[in-house]
C-alpha positions as CSV (number, residue, x, y, z in Angstrom):
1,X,-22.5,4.5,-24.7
2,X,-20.6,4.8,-21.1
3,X,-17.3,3.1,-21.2
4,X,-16.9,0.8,-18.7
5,X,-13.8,-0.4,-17.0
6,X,-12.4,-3.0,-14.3
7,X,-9.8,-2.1,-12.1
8,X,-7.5,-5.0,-10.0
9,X,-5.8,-3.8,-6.9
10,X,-4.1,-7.3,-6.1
11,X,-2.2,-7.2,-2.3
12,X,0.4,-8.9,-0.4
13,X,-3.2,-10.2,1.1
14,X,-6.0,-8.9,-0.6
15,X,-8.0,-8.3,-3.8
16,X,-10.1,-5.6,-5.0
17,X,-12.2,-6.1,-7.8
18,X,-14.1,-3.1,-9.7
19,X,-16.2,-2.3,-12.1
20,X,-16.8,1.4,-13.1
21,X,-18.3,3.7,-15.4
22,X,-19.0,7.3,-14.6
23,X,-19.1,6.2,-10.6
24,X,-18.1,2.7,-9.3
25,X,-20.8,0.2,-10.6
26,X,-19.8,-2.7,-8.3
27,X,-17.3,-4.3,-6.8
28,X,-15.3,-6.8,-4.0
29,X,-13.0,-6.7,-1.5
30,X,-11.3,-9.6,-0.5
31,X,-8.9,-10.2,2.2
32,X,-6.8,-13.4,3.7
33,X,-7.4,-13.6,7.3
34,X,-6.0,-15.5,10.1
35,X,-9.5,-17.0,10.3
36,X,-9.9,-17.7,6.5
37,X,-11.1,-15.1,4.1
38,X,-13.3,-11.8,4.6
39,X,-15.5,-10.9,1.7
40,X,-17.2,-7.0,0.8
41,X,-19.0,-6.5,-2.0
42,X,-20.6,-2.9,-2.8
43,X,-23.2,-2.3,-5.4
44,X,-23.4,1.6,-6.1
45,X,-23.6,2.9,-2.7
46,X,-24.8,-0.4,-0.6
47,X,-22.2,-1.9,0.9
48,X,-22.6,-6.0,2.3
49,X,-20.4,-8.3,3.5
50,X,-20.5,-11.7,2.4
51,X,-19.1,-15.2,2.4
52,X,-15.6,-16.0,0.0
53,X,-14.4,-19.4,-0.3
54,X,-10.8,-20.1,-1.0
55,X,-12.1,-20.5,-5.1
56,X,-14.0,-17.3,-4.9
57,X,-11.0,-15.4,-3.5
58,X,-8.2,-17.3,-6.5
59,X,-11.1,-16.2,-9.0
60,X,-11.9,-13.2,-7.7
61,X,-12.4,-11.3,-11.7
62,X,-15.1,-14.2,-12.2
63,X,-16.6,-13.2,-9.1
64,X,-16.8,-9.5,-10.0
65,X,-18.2,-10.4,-13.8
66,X,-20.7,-13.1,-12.0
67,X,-22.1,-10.4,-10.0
68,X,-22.2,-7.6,-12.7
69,X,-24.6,-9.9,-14.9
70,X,-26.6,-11.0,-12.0
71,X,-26.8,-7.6,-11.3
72,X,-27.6,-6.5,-14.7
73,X,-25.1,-4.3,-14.2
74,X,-22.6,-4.8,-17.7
75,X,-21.2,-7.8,-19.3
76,X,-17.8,-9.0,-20.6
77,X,-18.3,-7.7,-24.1
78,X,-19.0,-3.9,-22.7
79,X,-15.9,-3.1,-20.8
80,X,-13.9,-1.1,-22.6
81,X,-10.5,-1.8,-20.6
82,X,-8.9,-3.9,-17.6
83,X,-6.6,-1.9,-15.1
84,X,-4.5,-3.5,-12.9
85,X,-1.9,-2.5,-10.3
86,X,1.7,-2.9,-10.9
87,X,4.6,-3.3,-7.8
88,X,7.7,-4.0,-9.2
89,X,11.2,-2.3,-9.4
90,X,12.5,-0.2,-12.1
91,X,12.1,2.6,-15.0
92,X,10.8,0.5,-17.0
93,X,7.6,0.1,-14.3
94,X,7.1,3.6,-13.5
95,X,4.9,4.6,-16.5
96,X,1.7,2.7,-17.0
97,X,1.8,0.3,-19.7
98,X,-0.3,-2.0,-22.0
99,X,0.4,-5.8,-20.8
100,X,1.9,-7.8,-23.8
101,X,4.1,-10.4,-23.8
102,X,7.3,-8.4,-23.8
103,X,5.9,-6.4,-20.5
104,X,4.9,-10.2,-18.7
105,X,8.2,-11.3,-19.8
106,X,9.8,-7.9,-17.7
107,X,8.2,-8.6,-14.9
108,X,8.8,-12.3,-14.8
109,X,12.3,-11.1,-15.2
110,X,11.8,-9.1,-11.6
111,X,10.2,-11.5,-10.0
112,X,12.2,-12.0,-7.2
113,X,12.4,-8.2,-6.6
114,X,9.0,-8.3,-4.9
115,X,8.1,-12.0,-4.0
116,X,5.0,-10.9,-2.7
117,X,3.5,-8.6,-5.0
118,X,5.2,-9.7,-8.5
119,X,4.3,-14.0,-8.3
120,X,0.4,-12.6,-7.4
121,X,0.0,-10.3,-10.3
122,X,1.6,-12.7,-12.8
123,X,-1.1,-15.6,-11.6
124,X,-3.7,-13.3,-11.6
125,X,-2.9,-11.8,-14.9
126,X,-3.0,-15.0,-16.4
127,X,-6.2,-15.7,-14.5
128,X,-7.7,-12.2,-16.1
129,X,-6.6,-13.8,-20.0
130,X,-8.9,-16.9,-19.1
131,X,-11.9,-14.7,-18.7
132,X,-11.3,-11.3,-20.5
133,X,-11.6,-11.9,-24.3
134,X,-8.9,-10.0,-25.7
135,X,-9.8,-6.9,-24.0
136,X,-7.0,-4.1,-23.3
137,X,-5.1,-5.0,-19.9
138,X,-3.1,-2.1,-18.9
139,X,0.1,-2.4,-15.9
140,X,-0.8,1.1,-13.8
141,X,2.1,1.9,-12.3
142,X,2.3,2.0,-8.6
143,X,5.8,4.0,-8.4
144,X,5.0,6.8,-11.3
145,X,4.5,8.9,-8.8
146,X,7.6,9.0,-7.3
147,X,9.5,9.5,-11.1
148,X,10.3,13.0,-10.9
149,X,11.5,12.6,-6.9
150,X,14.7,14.7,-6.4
151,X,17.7,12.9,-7.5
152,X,19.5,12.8,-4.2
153,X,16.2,11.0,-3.1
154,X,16.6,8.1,-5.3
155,X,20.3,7.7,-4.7
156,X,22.3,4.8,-2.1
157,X,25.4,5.7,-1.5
158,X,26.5,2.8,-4.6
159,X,29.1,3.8,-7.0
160,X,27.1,5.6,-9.9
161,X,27.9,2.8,-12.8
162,X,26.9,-0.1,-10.4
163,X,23.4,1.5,-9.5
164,X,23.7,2.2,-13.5
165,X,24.3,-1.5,-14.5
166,X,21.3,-3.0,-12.0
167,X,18.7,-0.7,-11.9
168,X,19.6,0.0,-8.1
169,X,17.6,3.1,-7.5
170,X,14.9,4.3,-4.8
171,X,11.5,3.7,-7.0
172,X,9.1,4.1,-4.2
173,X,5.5,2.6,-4.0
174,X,2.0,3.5,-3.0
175,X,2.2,6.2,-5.5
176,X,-1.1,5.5,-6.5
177,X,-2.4,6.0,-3.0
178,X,-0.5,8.8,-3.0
179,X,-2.1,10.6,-5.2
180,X,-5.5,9.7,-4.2
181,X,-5.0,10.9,-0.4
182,X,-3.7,14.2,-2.3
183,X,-6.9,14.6,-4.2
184,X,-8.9,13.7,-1.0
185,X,-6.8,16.4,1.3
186,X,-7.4,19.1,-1.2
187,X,-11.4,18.0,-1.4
188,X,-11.3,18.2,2.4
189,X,-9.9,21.3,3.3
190,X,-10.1,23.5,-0.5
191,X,-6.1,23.2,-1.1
192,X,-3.3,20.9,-0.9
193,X,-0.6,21.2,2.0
194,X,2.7,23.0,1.4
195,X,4.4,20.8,3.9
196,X,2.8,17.1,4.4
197,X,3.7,13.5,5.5
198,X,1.5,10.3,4.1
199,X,1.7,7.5,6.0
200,X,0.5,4.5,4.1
201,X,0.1,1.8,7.4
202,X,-1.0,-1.7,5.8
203,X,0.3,-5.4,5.4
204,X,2.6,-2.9,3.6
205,X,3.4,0.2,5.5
206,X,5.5,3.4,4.0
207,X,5.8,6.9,5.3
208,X,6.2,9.3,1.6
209,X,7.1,13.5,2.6
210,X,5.4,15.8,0.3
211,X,6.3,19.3,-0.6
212,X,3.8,21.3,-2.5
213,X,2.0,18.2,-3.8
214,X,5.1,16.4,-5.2
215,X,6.9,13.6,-3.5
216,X,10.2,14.6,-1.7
217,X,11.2,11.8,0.1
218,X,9.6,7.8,0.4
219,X,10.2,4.9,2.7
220,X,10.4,2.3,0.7
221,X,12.9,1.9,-2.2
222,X,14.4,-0.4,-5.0
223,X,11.5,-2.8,-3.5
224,X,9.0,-2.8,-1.1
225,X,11.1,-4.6,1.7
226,X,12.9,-1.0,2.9
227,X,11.0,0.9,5.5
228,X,9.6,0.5,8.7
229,X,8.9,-3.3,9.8
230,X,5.7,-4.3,8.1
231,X,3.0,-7.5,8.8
232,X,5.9,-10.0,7.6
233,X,8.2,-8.0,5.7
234,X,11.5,-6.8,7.9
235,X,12.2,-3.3,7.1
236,X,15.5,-1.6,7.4
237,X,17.6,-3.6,8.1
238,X,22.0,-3.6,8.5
239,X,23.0,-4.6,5.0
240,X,25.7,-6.7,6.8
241,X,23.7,-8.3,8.8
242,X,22.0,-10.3,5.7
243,X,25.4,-10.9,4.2
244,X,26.1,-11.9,8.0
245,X,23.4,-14.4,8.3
246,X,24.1,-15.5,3.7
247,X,27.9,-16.8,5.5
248,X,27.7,-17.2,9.0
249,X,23.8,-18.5,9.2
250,X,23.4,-21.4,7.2
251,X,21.0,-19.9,5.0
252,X,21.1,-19.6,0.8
253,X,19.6,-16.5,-1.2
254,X,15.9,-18.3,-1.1
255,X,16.1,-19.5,2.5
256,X,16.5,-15.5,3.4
257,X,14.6,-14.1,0.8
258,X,11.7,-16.2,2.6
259,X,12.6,-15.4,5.7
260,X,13.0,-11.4,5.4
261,X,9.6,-11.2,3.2
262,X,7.6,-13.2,4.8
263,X,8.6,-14.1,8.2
264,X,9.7,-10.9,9.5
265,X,8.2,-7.9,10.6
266,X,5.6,-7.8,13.0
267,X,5.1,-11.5,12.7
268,X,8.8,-12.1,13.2
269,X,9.1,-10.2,16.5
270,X,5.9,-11.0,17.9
271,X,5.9,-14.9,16.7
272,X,2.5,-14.7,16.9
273,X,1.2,-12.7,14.0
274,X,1.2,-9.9,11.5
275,X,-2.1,-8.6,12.2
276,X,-2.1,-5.7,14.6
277,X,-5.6,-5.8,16.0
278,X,-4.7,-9.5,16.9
279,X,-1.2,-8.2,18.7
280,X,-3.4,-5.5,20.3
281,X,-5.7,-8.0,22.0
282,X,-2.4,-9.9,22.5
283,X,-0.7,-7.3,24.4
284,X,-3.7,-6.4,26.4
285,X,-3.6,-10.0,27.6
286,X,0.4,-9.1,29.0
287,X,1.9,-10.7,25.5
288,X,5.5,-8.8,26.1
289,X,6.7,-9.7,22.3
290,X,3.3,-8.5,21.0
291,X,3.5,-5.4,23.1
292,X,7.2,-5.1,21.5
293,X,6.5,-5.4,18.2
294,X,3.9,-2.7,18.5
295,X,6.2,-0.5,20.1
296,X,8.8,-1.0,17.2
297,X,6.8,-0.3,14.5
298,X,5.4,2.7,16.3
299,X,8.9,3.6,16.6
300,X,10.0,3.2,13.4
301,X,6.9,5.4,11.8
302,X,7.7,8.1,14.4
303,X,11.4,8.2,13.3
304,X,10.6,9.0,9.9
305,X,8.3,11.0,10.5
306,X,10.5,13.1,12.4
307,X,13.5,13.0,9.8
308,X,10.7,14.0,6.8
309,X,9.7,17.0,9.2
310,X,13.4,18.3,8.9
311,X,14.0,17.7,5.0
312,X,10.4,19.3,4.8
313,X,10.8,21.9,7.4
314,X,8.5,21.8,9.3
315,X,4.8,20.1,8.6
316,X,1.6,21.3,8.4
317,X,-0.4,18.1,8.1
318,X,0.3,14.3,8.9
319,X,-2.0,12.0,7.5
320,X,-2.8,8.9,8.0
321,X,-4.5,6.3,5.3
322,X,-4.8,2.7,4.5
323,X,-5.8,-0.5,7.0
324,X,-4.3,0.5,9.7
325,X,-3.8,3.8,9.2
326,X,-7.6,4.3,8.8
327,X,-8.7,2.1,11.4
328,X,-6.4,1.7,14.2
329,X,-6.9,4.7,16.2
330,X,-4.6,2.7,19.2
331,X,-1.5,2.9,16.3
332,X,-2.7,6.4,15.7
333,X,-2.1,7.5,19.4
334,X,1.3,5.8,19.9
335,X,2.2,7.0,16.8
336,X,1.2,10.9,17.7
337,X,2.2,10.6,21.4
338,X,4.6,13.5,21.9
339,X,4.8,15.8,18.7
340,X,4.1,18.8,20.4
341,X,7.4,20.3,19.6
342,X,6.4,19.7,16.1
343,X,3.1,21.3,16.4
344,X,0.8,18.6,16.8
345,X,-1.7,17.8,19.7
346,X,-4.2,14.7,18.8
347,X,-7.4,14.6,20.4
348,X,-8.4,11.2,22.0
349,X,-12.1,11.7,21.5
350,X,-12.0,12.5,17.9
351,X,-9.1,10.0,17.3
352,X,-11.3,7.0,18.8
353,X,-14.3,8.0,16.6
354,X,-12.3,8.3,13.3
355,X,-12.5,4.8,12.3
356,X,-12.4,4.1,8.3
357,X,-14.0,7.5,7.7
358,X,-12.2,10.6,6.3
359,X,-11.6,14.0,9.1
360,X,-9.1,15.6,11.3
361,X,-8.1,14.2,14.4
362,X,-6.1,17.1,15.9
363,X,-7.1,18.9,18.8
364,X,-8.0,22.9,18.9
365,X,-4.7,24.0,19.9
366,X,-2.7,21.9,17.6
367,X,-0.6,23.7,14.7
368,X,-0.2,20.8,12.9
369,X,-3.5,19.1,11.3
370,X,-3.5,15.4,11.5
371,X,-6.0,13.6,9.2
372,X,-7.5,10.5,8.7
373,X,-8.0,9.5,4.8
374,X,-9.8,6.5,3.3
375,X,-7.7,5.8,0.0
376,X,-9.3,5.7,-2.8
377,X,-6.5,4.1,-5.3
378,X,-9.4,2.4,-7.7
379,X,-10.8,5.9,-8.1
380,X,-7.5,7.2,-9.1
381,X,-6.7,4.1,-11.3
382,X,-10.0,4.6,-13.1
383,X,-8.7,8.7,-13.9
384,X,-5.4,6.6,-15.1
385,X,-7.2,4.0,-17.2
386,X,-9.3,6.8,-18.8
């Protein structure tokens, strides 16, 4: 008999749902809008977008199950194991792991290391025990990837027994991304680039440098709040400029926790939103803080991709992958807008018809091959549940 698994992808504002066997059976992807919720369910190779309610999105695993009877597709009793997708800080995270008790009780423990990813996979781990039936739940680790990074990588400059005593290391995250765009780059062009930057552009944005396959360098670090400026998540950011605001500003450790997670980023400079189709159409209306918080996240990818290009260099291909990444050829431009001296010439026409579809965007004469990827983690996490 085929085994058959489910595998959770659980955002800072969406769900994926799926159900796979030797391909992907079915499966939904849901996202929170500004508008409400956006709803995409794929059975085999049809793709439809439907309606989600508020209750469809908070029990999205029913959702998936509902549709895999109606569908005749598999029940409860025939899936074989549950994979879900872990974001939290930590050695102890960056293996994949059965989820007991002792491993809900670690990241519970962590919880406020990653307000935004940690607090959703804990509700909807408990949500996946209502409905499962005592079938294996597995944590796939979203930083494994990045375990074998050099050491001087994974270092701040903290005295060696304090980073010893808390854990305070560079973990990185999107690993499992990571290692799908890989697969994809190799597919795409028969072998993987010795010198390549991955840049990761969602609610959650982070730029990773990779030598011969294997991760040199990340963006993000001992959580996913380092890095560029993301939909409502700061960045860098001066480390005395929170301890600043913790004695100066009036606010307490939740107060700024809230406000550098969630109220920051592109939604903090625009004061408008975190979506960057809406500050698009914002700043093509003369919205000046839209237009600026545009340009500094722009600004901030560009910079590391500059500084990866010297610890790598030189580059042979930049890629870009994930919401943004795959669908905003406007980012895409700004981003690539004069990188010749690094060998790399975009082409407008084939940059405005790559939209959520995997090819090269560079132009004949560019060195440098710039690609557009459509990342595939629940394929990967299916490979890591099998």
């Amino acid at each position: 008999m085929e085994k058959k698994y489910v595998v959770i992808n659980i955002g800072s504002a969406s769900k994926k749902y799926g159900l796979y066997g030797e391909a992907e059976l079915c499966g939904v992807h849901m996202e929170k809008t500004s508008d409400g919720y956006l709803g995409t369910v794929t059975i085999g190779n049809e793709k439809q977008e439907v309606a989600i309610t508020a209750d469809d999105y908070d029990n999205a695993g029913a959702y998936l199950m509902r549709l895999a009877g109606e569908k005749n597709l598999a029940q409860i009793s025939d899936i074989t194991k549950i994979g879900i997708r872990i974001v939290a800080p930590g050695k102890f995270f960056q293996e994949d792991k059965v989820i007991d008790d002792n491993y809900i009780a670690a990241l519970t423990a962590d919880r406020e290391m990653a307000p935004l990813h940690i607090g959703p996979i804990l509700e909807e781990i408990e949500k996946i025990r209502n409905w499962a039936n005592g079938i294996p739940l597995w944590g796939i680790s979203d930083s494994a990837f990045y375990k074998d990074m050099p050491v001087e990588a994974k270092l701040y400059g903290l005295s060696k027994e304090l980073a010893s005593e808390y854990g305070i290391y560079r973990y990185g995250y999107h690993g499992i991304s990571m290692s799908s765009v890989i697969d994809i780059i190799q597919k795409m062009q028969g072998s993987v680039p010795d010198k390549m930057i991955i840049c990761h552009l969602g609610s959650g944005s982070s730029i990773t440098a990779v030598k011969n396959g294997k991760p040199l360098d990340t963006s993000m670090g001992f959580t996913p709040l380092e890095g560029v400026p993301m939909g409502t998540r700061v960045g860098n950011i001066d480390a005395a400029a929170v301890l600043y605001l913790l004695k100066k500003g009036g606010f307490d450790a939740s107060t700024l926790e809230t406000m550098l997670y969630r109220k920051s980023g592109l939604f903090g400079l625009s004061g408008k939103t975190p979506f960057v189709k809406e500050l698009i159409d914002l700043e093509k209306t003369g919205d000046a803080s839209a237009g600026e918080a545009l340009a500094v996240f722009a600004r901030s990818v560009r910079k590391f991709i500059g500084a990866y290009a010297a610890l790598l260099g030189g580059l042979d291909c930049l890629v870009f992958t994930a919401t943004i990444g795959q669908r905003s050829d406007y980012i895409r431009a700004k981003i690539c807008a004069d990188f010749e001296y690094l060998g790399m010439v975009l082409d407008s026409a084939k940059n405005t018809a790559m939209i959520s579809t995997n090819g090269f965007i560079q132009s004949d004469n560019s060195q440098t091959k710039i690609a557009v990827v459509v990342t595939e983690e629940m394929t990967e996490m299916v490979k890591r549940c099998a």
